[in-house]
C-alpha positions, 0 to 999 in steps of 0.5 A: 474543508470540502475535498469536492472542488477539483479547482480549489489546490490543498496546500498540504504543508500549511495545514495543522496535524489537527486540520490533516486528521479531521479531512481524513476523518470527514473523508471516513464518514462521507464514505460510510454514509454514502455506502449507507453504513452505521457507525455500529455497523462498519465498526462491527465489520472492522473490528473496532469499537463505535467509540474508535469509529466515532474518534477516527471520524472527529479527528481526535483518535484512533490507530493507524491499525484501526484506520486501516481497518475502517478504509478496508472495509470502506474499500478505500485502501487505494488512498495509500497509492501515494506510499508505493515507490517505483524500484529503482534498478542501477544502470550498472547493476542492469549491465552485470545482469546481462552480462551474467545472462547465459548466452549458450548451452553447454553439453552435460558432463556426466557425473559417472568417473567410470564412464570416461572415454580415456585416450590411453 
């Protein structure tokens, strides 16, 4: 299953876990070759065993952990953009917050009780 044809629409929900891990895993190892990698040599700059590498790139293994580390390296992390939620402000919390807003300054008591200018 080739990712190459931008007509060709995924049907995410109908593929198997099985089918998910092998895209990603073929997804993993066109980048390296393309960045001319070595297995020996992105799982070395990972941090993980060739045998990881290899079982991330089959489809049949591997950590999220270690998935991480291999997308770092492959400069690949912006696949996880999908994962970044907008924060979402209430309208009445965005109102208490200006409302709240100091609008003025105010003079500076002093903090000296003998320095009061008492009318007595």
């Amino acid at each position: 299953m080739s990712m190459t044809n931008e007509h060709t629409a995924i049907q995410w929900h109908a593929l198997s876990d099985q089918a998910l891990l092998e895209l990603l895993g073929n997804f993993i190892k066109e980048t390296r070759l393309s960045q001319n990698l070595t297995q020996e040599q992105l799982a070395n700059q990972a941090g993980i065993a060739r045998s990881t590498l290899s079982l991330l790139e089959k489809g049949t293994g591997g950590t999220i952990l270690s998935l991480i580390q291999v997308l770092r390296i492959l400069d690949q992390l912006s696949i996880f953009k999908q994962l970044q939620r907008p924060v979402q402000v209430s309208p009445l919390l965005l109102a208490k917050q200006a409302k709240a807003q100091r609008k003025r300054a105010s003079k500076k008591q002093s903090n000296n009780p003998l320095s009061t200018n008492a009318d007595w």
